[in-house]
Backbone as a ProteinNet text record, in pm:
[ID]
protein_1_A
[PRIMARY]
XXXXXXXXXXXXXXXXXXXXXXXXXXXXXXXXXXXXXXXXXXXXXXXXXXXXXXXXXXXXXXXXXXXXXXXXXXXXXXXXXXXXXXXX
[TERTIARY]
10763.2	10630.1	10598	10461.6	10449.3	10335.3	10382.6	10341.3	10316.7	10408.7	10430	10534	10531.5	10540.4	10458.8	10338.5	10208	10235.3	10239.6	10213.3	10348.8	10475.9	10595.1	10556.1	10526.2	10487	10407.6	10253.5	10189.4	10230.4	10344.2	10366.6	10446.8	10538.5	10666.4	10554.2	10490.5	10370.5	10282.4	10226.5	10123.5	10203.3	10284.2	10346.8	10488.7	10536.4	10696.4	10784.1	10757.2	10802.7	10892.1	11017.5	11080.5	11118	11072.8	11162	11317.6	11461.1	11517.1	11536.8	11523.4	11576.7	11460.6	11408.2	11274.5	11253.4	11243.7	11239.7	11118.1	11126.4	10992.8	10987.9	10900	10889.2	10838.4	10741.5	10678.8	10791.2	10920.4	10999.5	11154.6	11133.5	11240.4	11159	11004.3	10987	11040.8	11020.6	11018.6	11200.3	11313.4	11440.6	11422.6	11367.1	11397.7	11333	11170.1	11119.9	11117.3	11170.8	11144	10965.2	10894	10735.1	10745.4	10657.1	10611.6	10459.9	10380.7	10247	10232.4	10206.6	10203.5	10119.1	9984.6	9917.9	9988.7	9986.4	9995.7	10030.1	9923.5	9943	10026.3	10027.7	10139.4	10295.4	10316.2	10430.2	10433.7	10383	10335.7	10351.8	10309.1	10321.6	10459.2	10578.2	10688.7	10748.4	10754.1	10827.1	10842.3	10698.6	10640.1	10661.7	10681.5	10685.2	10551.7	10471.2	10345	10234.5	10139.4	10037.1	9884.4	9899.8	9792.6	9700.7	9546.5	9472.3	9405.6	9313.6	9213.4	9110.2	9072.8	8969.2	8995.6	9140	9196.2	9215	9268.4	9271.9	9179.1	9063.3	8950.8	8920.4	8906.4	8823.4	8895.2	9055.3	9091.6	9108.5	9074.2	9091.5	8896.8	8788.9	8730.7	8649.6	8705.1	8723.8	8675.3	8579.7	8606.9	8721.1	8819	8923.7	8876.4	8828.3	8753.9	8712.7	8597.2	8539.4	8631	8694.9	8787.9	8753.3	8787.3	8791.1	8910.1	8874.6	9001.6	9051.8	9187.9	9195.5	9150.9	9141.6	9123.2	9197.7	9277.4	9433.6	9456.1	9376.9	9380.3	9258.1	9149.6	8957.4	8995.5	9094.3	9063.4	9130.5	9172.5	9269.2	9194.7	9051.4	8977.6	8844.3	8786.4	8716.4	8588.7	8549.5	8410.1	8387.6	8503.1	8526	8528.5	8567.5	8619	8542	8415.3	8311.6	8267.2	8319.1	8281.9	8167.3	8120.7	8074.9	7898.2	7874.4	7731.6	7684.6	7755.5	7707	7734.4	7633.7	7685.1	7696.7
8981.5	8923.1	8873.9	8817.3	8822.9	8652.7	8583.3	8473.7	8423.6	8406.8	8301.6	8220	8114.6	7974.2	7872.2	7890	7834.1	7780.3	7990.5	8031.2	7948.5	7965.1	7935.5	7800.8	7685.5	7568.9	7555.9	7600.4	7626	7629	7705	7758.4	7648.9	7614.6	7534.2	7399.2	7353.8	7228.3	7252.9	7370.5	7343.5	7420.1	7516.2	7548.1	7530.5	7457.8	7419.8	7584.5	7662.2	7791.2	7767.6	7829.2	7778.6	7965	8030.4	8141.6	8119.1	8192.9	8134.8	8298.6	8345.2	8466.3	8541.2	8513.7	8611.3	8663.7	8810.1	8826.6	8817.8	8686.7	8660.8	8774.2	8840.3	8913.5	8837.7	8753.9	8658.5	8537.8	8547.8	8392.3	8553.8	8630.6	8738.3	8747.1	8749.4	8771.5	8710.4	8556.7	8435.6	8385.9	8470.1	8468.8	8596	8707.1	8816.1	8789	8696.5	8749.6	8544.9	8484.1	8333.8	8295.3	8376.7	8342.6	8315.3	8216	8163.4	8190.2	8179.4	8195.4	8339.7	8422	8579.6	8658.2	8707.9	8779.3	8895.2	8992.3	9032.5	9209.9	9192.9	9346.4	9331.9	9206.8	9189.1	9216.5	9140.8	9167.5	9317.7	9392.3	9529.1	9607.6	9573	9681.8	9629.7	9500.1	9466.6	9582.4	9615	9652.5	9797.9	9844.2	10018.5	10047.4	9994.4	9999.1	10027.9	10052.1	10128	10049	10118.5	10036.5	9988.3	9887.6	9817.4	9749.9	9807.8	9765.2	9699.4	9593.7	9458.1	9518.9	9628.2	9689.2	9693.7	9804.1	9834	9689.7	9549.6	9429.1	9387.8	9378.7	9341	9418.2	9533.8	9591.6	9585.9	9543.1	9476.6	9385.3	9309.2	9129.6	9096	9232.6	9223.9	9286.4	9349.7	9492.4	9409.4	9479.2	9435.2	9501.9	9457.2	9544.1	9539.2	9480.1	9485.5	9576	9670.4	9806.4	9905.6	9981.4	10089.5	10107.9	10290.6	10382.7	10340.6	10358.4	10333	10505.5	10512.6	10616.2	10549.6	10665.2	10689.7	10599.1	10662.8	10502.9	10399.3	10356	10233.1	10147.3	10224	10138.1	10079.6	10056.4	10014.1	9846.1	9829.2	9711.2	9621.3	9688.9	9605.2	9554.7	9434.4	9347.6	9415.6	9512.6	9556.2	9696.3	9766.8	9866.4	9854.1	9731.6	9699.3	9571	9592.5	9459.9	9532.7	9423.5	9478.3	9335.1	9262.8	9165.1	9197.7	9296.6	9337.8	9286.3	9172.3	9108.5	9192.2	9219.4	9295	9185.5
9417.3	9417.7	9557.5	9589.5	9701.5	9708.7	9754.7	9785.9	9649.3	9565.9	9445.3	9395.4	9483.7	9463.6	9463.6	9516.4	9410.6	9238.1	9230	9056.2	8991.4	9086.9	9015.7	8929.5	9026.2	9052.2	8943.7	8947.5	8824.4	8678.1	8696.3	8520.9	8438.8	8566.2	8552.2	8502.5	8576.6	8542	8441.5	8398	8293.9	8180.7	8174.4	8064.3	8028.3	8132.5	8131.6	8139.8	8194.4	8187.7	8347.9	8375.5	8454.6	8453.6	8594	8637.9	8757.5	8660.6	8720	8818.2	8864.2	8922.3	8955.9	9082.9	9155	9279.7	9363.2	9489.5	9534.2	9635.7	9721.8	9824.9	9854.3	9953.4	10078.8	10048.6	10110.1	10184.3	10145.4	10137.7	10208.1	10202.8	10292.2	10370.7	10457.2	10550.8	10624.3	10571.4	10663.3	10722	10600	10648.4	10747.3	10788.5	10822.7	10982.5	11003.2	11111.2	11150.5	11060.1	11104.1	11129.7	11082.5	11040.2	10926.4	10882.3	10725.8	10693.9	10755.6	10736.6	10778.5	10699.6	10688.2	10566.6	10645.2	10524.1	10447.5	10366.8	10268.1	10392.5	10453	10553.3	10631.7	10719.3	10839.7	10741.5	10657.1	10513.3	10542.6	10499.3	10455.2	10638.9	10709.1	10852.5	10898.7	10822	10900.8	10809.2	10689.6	10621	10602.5	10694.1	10658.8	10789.5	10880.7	11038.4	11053.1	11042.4	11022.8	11140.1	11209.7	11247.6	11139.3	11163.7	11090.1	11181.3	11188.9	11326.4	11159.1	11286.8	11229.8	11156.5	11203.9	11097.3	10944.7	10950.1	10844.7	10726.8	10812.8	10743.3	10682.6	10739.6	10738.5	10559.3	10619.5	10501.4	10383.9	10352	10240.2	10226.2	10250.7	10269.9	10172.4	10230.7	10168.7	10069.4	10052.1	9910.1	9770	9707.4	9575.6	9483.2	9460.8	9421.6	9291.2	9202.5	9069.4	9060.6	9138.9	9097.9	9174.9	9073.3	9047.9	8917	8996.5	8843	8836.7	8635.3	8523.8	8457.2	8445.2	8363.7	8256.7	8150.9	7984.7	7919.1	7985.4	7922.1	7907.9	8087.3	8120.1	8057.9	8028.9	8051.3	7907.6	7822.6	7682.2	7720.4	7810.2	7815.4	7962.6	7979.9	8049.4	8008	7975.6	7907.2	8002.6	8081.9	8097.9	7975.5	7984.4	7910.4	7771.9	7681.5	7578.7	7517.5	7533.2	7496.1	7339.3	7270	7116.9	7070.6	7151.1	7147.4	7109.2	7207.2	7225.7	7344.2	7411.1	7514.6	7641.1	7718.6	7835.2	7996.6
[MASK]
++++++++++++++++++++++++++++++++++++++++++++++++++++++++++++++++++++++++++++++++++++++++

């Protein structure tokens, strides 16, 4: 997982749910490159070697990742797809 110790924190506090065994990817950067504050791509271009220019960041940082096509498979287990309500 990737930057959840927030959520850990969260669950453990509002539902008493305690994970004992989880790989931070977010928490191996920070043993691997001694940075802690690290977006999600910099994570992602240490690990892919890969170049990642500011554009490329940019435009997922502000993506609606919500609108995506669904397979057939998938559109029944998403609440735009699966409104039996009538309410749109």
């Amino acid at each position: 997982m990737y930057g959840s110790s927030n959520d850990l924190l969260w669950l453990l506090r509002d539902f008493r749910i305690k994970i004992g065994t989880l790989f931070g990817i977010q928490d191996y950067y920070y043993v691997a490159t001694g940075r802690f504050h690290a977006g999600l791509v910099e994570v992602a271009h240490y690990y892919t070697k890969s170049d990642t220019t500011t554009t490329q960041k940019d435009i997922c940082q502000v993506a609606d990742w919500t609108n995506q096509p669904l397979s057939p498979r998938f559109e029944w287990q998403n609440t735009r797809y699966n409104n039996t309500s009538g309410i749109a």
